[in-house]
C-alpha positions in Angstrom: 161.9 135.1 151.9 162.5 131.9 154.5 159.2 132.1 157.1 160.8 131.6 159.9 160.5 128.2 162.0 158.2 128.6 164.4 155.8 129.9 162.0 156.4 126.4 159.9 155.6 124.7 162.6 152.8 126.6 163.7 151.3 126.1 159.6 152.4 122.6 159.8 150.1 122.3 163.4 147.3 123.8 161.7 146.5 121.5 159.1 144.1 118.5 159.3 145.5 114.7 159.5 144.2 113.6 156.4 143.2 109.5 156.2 146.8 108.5 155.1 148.2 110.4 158.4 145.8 109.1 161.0 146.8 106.2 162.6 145.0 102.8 162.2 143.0 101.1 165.0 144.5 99.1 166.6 143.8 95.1 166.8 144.0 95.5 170.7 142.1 98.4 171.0 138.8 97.6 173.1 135.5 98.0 171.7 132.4 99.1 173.3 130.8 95.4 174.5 134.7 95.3 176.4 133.6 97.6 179.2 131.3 96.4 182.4 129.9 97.9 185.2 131.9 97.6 189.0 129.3 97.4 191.3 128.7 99.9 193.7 129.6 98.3 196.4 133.0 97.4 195.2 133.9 100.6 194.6 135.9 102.5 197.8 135.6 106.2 198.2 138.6 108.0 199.8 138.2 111.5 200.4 141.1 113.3 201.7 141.0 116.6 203.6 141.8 119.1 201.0 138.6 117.0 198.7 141.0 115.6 196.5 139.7 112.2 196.2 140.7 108.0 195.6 138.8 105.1 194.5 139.7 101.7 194.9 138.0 98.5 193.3 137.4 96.3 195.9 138.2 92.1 195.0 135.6 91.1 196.7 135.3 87.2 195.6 138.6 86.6 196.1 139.4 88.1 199.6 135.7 88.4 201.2 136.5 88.2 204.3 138.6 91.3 204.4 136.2 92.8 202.1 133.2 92.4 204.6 135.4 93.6 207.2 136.0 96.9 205.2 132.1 97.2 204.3 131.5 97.1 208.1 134.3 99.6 208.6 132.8 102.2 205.9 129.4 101.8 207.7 130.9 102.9 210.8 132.9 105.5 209.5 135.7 104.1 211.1 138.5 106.0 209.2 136.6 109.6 209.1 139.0 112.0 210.8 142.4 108.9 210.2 144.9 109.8 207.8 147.9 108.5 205.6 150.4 108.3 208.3 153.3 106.3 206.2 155.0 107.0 202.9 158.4 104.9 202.5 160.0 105.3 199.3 160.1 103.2 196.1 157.2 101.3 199.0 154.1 101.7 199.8 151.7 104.3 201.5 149.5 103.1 204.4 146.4 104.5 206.2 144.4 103.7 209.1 145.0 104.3 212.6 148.3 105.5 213.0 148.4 104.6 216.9 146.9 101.6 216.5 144.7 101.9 219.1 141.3 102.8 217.8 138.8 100.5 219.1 137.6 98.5 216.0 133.7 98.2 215.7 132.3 95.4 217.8 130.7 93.4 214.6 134.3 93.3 212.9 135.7 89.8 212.8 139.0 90.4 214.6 141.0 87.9 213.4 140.0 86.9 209.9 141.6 83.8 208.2 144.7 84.9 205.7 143.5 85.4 202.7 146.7 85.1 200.3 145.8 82.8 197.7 142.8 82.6 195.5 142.4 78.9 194.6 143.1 77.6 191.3 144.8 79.5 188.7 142.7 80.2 185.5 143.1 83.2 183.9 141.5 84.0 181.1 144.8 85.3 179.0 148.3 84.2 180.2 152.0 85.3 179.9 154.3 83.3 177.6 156.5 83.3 179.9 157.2 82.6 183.5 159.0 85.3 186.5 161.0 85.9 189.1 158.2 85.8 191.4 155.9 82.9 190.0 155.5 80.2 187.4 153.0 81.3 185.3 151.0 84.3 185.5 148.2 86.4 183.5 144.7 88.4 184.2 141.5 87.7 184.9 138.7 87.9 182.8 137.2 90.7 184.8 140.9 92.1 185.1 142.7 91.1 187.7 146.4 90.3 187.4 147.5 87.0 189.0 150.2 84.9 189.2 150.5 80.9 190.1 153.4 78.5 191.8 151.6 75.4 189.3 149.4 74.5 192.4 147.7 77.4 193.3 146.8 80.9 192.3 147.1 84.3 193.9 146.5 87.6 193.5 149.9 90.0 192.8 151.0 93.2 194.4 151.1 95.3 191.3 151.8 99.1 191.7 148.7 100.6 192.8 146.9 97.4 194.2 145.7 97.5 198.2 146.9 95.0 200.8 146.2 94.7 204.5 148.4 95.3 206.7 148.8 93.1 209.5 151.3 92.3 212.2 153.8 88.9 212.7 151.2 86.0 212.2 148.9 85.7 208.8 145.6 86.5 210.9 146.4 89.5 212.3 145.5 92.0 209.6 141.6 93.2 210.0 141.5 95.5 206.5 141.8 98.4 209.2 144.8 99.2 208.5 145.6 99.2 204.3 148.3 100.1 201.9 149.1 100.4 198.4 152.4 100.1 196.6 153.7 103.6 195.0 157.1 103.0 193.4 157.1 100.2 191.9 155.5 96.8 191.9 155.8 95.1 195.5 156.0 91.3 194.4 157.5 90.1 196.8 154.5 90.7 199.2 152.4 87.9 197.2 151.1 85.1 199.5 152.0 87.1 202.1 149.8 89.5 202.5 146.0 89.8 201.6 145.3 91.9 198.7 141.7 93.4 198.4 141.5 95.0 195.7 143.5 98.0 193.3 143.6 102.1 193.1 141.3 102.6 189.8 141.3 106.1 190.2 143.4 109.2 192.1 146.7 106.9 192.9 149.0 109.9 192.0 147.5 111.5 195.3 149.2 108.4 197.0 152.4 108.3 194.9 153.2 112.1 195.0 153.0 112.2 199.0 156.1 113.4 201.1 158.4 110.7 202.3 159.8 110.1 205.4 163.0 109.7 206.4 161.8 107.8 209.4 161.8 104.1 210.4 159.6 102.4 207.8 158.7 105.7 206.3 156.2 106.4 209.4 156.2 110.1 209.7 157.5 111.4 212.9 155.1 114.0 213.3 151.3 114.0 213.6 151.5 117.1 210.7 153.0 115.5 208.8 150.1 112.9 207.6 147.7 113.5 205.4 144.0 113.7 206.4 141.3 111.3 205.8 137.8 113.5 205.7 135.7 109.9 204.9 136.0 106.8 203.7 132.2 105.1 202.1 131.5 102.8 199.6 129.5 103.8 196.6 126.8 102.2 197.3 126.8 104.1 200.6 126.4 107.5 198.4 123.0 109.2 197.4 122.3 108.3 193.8 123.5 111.3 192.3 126.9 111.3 194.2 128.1 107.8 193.4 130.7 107.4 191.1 130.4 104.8 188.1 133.2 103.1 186.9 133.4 99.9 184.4 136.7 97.5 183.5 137.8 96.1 180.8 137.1 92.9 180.3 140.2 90.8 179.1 138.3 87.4 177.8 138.9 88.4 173.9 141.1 88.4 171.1 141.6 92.4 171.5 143.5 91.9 175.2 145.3 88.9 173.4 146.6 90.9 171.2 147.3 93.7 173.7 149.8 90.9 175.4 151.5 90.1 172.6 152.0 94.2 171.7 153.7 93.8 175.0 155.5 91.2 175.2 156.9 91.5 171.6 156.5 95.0 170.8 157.6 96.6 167.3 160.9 98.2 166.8 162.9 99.9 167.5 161.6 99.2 171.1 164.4 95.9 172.4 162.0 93.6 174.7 161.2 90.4 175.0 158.7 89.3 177.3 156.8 90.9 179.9 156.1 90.8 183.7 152.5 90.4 185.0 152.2 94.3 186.3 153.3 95.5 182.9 150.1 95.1 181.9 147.2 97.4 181.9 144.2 96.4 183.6 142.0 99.2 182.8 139.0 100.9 184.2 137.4 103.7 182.8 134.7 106.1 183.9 131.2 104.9 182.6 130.1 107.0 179.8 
């Protein structure tokens, strides 16, 4: 008699890949001498209200001005007790302040120079092929995506990065006030705004947030944010609290070959080329 199919499938579950049914590594798989440490003090510490919590890797040698601005601001606990106060979607989320009238800690440089480009371009693998957005473009070799006009080099809004948010002029924007893009990648904002670093952990806290319907996506209502409980660096944790994280590192023929999978990948997949925030910078959890 016919089993029936569910219990095929439930046999055919059962029974152990044999070496002819596991997949092959990979060529752009990493391997263990890939992964480095993020310092401590790179590493941003979001706790919201509820305890959920979001890290963010600080780019501290290419934006240090910011970045020492938002060390100061963790070591006053300047956003304890601020929330996420807009969510505009297919934008960005941003916290801080949300009347903009906090009094910023007196050691804070007030107006800090822009901080939109990053010098010269030299990545350490590049895209075939240039965008919309930029003539050339690629990742660092400690993995940051980046994207160059021929002249200079800056870093991209990628879905997930952080950039300051600031007012009419280029110096207005302390680091007090940051957001992050949550739909999709917010190009458009490169060389226009500073970016200080990237979301390595807990961005689906930011993407899944309410929207508002409101002007810019500012929520109407003081409910209707989202709590901030503390905001502290890593280093700024007890020993046993800090959280270790380590990047790939994207200086090898592995990541070469990851650009290639993307840019040409196998059939039946139709694509030719890729855009700079198609590719995955990654960051793991050290071991």
């Amino acid at each position: 008699m016919l089993k029936p199919l569910f219990a095929l499938l439930a046999l055919a579950a059962s029974v152990p890949l044999t070496a002819q049914t596991q997949s092959a590594p990979s060529p752009a798989d990493p391997i263990e001498s890939d992964w480095h440490d993020i310092p401590d003090n790179e590493i941003m510490v979001i706790t919201l209200q509820d305890g959920r919590q979001a890290f963010i890797r600080l780019a501290a040698r290419f934006s240090p001005a910011h970045v020492a601005n938002i060390r100061k601001l963790t070591e006053a606990r300047w956003w304890d007790g601020e929330s996420i106060y807009r969510v505009q979607e297919n934008w960005v989320a941003q916290w801080g302040d949300a009347t903009e009238k906090k009094p910023l800690p007196p050691e804070i440089l007030a107006r800090p120079a822009a901080e939109f480009e990053i010098g010269s371009f030299a990545p350490a693998q590049r895209l075939s092929k240039p965008d919309g957005y930029s003539a050339a473009s690629g990742v660092t070799a400690d993995g940051w995506p980046i994207a160059s006009d021929g002249k200079t080099g800056w870093l991209t809004h990628c879905y997930g990065s952080v950039g300051v948010a600031r007012d009419q002029l280029p110096d207005t924007g302390t680091g007090a006030e940051l957001f992050t893009p949550i739909g999709q990648s917010a190009r458009r904002l490169d060389r226009n705004y500073t970016v200080v670093g990237r979301v390595i952990e807990g961005m689906a806290y930011f993407s899944a947030l309410p929207r508002s319907s409101a002007a810019m996506g500012v929520y109407k209502e003081a409910a209707e944010r989202t709590g901030i409980a503390s905001v502290r660096l890593a280093s700024q944790l007890p020993e046993d609290e800090r959280p270790r994280f380590q990047y790939r590192a994207t200086d090898n023929a592995r990541y070469a070959a990851l650009i290639q999978q993307r840019e040409q990948p196998a059939a039946p997949t139709v694509a030719t080329g890729a855009e700079v925030c198609d590719l995955p910078v990654a960051v793991r959890r050290r071991p």
